[in-house]
Structures are given as C-alpha cells and as structure tokens.
Backbone as XML, in Angstrom:
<?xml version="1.0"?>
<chain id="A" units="angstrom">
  <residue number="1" name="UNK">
    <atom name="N" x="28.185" y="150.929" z="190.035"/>
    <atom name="CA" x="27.478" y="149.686" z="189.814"/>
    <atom name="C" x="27.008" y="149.595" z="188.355"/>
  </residue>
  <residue number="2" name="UNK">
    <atom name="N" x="26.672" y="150.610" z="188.094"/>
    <atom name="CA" x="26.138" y="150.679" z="186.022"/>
    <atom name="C" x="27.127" y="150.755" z="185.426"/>
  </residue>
  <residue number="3" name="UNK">
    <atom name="N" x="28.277" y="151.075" z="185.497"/>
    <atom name="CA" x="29.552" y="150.862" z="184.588"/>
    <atom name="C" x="29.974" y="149.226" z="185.109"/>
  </residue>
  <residue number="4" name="UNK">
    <atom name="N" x="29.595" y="148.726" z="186.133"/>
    <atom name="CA" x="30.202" y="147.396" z="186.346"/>
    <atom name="C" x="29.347" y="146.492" z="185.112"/>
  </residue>
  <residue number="5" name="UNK">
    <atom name="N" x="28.183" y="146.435" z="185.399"/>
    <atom name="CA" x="26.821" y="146.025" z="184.534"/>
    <atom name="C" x="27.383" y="146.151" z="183.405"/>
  </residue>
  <residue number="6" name="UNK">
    <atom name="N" x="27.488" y="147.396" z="182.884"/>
    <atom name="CA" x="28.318" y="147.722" z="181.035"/>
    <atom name="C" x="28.864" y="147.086" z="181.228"/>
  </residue>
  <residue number="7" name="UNK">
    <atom name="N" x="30.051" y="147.117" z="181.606"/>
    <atom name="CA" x="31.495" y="146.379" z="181.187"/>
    <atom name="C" x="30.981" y="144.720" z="181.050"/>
  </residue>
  <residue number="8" name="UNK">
    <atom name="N" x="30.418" y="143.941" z="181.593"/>
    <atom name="CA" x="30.013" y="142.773" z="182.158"/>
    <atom name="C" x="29.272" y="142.334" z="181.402"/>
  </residue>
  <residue number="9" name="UNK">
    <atom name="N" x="28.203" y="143.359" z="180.342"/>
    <atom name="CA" x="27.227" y="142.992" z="179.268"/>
    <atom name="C" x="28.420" y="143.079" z="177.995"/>
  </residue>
  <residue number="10" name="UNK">
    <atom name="N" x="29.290" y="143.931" z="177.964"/>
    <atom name="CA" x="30.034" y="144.553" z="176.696"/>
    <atom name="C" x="31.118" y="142.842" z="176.407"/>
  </residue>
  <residue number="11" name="UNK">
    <atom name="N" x="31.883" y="142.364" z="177.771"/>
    <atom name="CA" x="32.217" y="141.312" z="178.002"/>
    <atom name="C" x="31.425" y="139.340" z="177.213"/>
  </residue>
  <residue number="12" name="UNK">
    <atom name="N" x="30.225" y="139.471" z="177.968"/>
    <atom name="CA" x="29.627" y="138.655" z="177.359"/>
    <atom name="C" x="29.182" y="139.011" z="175.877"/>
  </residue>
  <residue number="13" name="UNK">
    <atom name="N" x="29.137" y="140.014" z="175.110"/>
    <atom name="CA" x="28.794" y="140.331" z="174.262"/>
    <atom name="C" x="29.883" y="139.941" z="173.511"/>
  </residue>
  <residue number="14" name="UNK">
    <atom name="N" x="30.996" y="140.320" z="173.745"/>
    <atom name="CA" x="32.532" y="140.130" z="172.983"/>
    <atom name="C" x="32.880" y="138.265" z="173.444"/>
  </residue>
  <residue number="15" name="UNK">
    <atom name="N" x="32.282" y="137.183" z="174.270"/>
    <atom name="CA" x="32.163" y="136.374" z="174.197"/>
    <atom name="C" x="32.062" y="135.436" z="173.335"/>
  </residue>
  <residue number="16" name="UNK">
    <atom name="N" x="30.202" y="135.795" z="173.285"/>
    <atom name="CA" x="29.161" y="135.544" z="172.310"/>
    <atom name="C" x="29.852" y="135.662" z="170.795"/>
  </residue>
  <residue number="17" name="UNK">
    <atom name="N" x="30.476" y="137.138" z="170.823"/>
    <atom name="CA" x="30.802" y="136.708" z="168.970"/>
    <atom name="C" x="31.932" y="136.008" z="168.705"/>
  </residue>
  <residue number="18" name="UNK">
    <atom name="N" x="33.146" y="136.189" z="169.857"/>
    <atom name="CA" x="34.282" y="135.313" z="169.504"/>
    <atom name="C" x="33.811" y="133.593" z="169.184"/>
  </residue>
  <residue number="19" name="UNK">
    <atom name="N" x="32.499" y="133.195" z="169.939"/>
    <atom name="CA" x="32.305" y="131.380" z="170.070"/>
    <atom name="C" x="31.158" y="131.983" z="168.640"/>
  </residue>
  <residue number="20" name="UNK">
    <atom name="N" x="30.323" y="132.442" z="167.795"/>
    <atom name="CA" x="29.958" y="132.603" z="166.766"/>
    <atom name="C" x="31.276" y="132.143" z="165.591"/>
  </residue>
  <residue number="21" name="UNK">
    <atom name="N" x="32.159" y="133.304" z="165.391"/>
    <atom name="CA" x="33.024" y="133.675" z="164.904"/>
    <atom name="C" x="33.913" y="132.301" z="164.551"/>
  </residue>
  <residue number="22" name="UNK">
    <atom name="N" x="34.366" y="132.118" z="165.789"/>
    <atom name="CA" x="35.336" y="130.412" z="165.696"/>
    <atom name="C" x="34.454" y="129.791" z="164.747"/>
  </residue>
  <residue number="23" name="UNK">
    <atom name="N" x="33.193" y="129.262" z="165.150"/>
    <atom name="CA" x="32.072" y="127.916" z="164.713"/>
    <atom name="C" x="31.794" y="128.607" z="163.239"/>
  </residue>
  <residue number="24" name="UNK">
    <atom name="N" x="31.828" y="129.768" z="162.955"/>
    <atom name="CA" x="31.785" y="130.111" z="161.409"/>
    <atom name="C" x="33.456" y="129.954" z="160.699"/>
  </residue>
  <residue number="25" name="UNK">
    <atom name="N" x="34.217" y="129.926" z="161.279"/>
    <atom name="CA" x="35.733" y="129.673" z="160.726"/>
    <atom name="C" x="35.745" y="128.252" z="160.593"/>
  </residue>
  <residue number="26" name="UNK">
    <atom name="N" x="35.503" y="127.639" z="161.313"/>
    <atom name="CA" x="35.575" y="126.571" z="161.471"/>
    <atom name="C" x="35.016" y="125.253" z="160.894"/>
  </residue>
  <residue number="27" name="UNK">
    <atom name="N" x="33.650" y="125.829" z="160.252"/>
    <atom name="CA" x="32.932" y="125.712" z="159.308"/>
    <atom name="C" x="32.870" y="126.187" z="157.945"/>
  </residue>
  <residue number="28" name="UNK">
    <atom name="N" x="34.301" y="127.262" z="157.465"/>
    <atom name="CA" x="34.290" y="127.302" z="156.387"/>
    <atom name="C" x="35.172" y="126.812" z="156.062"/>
  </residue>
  <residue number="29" name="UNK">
    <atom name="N" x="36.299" y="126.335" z="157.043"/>
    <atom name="CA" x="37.856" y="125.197" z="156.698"/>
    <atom name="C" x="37.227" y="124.033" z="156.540"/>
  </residue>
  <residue number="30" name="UNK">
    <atom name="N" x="35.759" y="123.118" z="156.987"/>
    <atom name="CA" x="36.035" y="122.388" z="156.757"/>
    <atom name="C" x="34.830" y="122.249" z="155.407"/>
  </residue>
  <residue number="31" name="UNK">
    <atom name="N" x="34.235" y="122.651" z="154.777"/>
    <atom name="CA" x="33.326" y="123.030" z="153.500"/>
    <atom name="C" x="34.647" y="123.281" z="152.385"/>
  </residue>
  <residue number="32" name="UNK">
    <atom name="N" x="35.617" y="124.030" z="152.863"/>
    <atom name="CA" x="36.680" y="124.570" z="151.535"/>
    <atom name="C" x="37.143" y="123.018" z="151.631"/>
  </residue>
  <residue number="33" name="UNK">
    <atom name="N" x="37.557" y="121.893" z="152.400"/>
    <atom name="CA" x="37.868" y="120.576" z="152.324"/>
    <atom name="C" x="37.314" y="119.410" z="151.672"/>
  </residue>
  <residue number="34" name="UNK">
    <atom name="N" x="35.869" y="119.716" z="152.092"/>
    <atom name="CA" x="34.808" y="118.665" z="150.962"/>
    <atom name="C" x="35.101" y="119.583" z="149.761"/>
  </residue>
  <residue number="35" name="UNK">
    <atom name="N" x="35.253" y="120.884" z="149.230"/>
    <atom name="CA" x="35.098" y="121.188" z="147.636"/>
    <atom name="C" x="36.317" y="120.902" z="147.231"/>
  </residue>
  <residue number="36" name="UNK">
    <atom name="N" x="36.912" y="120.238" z="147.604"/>
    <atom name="CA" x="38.277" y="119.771" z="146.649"/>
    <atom name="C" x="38.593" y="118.748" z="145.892"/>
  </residue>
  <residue number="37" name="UNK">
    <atom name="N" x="39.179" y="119.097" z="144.782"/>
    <atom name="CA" x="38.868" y="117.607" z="144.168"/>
    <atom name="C" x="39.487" y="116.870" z="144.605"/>
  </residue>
  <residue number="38" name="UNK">
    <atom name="N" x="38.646" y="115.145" z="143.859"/>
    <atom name="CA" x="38.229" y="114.257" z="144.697"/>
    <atom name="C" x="39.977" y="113.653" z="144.414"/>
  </residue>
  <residue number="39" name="UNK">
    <atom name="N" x="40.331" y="112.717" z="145.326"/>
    <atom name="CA" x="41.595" y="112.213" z="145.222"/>
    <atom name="C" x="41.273" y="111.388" z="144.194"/>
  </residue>
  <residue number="40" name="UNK">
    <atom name="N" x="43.186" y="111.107" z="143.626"/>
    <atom name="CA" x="43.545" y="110.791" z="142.079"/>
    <atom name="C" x="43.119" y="111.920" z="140.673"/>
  </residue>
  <residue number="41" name="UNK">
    <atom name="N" x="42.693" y="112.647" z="141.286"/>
    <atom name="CA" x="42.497" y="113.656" z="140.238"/>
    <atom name="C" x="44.025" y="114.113" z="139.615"/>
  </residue>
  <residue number="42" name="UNK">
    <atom name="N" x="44.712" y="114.375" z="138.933"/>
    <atom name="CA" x="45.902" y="114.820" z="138.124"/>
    <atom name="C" x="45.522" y="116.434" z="138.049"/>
  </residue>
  <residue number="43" name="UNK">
    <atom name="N" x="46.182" y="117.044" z="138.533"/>
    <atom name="CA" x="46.417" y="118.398" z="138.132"/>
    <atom name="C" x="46.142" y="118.821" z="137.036"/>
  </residue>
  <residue number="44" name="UNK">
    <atom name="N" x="46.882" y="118.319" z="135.908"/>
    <atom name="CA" x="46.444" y="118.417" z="134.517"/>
    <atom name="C" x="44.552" y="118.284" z="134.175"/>
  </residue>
  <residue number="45" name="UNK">
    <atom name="N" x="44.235" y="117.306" z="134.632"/>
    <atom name="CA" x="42.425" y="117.291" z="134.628"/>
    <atom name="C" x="41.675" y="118.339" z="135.091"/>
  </residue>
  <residue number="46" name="UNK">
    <atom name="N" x="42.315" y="118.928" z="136.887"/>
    <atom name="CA" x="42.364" y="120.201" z="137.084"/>
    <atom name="C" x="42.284" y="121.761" z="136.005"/>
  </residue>
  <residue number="47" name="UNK">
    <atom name="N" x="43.004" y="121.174" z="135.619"/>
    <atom name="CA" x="43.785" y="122.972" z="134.665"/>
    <atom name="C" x="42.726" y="122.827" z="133.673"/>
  </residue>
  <residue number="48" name="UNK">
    <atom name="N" x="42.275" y="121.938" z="132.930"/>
    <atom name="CA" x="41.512" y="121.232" z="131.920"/>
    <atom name="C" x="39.935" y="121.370" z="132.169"/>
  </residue>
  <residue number="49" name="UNK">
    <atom name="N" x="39.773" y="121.375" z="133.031"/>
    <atom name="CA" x="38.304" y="121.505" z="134.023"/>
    <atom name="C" x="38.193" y="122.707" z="134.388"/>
  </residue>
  <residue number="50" name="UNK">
    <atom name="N" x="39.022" y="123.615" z="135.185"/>
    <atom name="CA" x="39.190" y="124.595" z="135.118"/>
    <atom name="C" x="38.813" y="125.520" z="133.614"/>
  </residue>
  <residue number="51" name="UNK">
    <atom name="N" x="39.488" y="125.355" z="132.469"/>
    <atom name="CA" x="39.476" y="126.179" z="131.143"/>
    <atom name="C" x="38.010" y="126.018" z="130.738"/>
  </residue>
  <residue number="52" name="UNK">
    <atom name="N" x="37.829" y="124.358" z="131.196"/>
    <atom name="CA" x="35.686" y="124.176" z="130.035"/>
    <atom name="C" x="34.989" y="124.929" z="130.712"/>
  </residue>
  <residue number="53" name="UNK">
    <atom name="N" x="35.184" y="125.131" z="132.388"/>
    <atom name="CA" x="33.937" y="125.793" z="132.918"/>
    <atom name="C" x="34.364" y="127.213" z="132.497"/>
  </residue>
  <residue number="54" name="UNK">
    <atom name="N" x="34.953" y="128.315" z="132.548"/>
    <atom name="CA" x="35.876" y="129.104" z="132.321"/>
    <atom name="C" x="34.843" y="129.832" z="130.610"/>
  </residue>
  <residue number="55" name="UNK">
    <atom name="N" x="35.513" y="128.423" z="129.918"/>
    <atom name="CA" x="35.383" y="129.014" z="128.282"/>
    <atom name="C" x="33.423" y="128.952" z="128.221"/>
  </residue>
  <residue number="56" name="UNK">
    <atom name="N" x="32.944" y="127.887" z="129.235"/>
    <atom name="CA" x="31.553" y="127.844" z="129.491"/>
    <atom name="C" x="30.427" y="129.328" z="129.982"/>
  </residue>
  <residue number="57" name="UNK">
    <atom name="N" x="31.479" y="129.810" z="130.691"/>
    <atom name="CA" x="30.642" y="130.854" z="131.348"/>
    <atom name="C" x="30.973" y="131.884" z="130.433"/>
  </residue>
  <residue number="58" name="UNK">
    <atom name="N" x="32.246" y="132.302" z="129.653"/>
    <atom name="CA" x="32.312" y="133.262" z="128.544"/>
    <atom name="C" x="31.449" y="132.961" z="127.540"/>
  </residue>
  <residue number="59" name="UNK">
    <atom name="N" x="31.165" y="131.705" z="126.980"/>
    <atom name="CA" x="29.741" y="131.354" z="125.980"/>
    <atom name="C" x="28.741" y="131.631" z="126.037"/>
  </residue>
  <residue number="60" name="UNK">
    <atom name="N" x="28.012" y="132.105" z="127.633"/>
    <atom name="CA" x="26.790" y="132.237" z="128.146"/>
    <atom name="C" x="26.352" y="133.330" z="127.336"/>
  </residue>
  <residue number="61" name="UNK">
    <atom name="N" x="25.341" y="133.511" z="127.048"/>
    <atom name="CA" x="24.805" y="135.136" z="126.670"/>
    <atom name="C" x="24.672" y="135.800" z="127.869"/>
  </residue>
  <residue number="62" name="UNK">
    <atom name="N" x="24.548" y="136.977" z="127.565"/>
    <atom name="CA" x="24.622" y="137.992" z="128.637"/>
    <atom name="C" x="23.489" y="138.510" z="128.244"/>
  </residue>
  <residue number="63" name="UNK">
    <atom name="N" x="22.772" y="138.970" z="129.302"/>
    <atom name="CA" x="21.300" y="140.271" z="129.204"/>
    <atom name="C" x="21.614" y="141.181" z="128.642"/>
  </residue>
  <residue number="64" name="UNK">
    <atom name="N" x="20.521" y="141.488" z="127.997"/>
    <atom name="CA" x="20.618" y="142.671" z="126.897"/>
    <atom name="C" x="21.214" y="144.532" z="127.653"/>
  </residue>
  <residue number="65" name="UNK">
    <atom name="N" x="20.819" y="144.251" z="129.267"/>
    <atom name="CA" x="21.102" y="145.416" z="130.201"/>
    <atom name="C" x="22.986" y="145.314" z="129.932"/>
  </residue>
  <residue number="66" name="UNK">
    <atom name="N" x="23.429" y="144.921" z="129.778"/>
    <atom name="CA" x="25.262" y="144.965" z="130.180"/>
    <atom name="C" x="25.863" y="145.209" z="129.328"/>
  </residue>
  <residue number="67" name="UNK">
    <atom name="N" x="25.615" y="145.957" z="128.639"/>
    <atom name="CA" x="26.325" y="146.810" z="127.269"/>
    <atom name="C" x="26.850" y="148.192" z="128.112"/>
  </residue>
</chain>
C-alpha cells in the first residue's frame, strides 16, 4: 500500500511539472514572437541596428575591477 502511495505521489509530481514546463515553453515561443522586429523592417536595417547596439556596448566603460 506505501509503494502504491509513492508511485501515485511520484506520478502527480511528474504531472505537475510536465503542465509547469509546457506553460513555461509556451510562454517563451510566444515573448521570442513579440521581440521581433516589427514588420517592413529590411534586413539590411537589421544588420545596421544590430552593429550600433554592438559598437554601443564596446564604447561603454568598464569598472575599474575587469582588468
């Protein structure tokens, strides 16, 4: 009867994270969908946008710790 109980808690347990698991997948396909650029964007504007933020974050100073 206590190994039935285990198995039966171990079960709902492996439930529980598969319906977590989905609703977090599922929620990051559709977040990676809103961050895309916006339609009519040209690829080229892309690649271009891409390089300013890029050459932006190499401009930043860095803390004096990262030497």
């Amino acid at each position: 009867m206590r190994t039935i109980f285990g198995v039966l808690g171990l079960l709902v347990v492996v439930a529980v994270v598969g319906v977590l698991v989905k609703k977090q997948l599922g929620a990051a396909t559709g977040s990676a969908a809103a961050l895309s650029a916006p339609a009519g964007t040209a690829p080229m504007q892309q690649v271009q946008q891409v390089q300013r933020a890029v050459e932006a974050a190499v401009q930043q100073a860095r803390p004096d710790g990262s030497r």
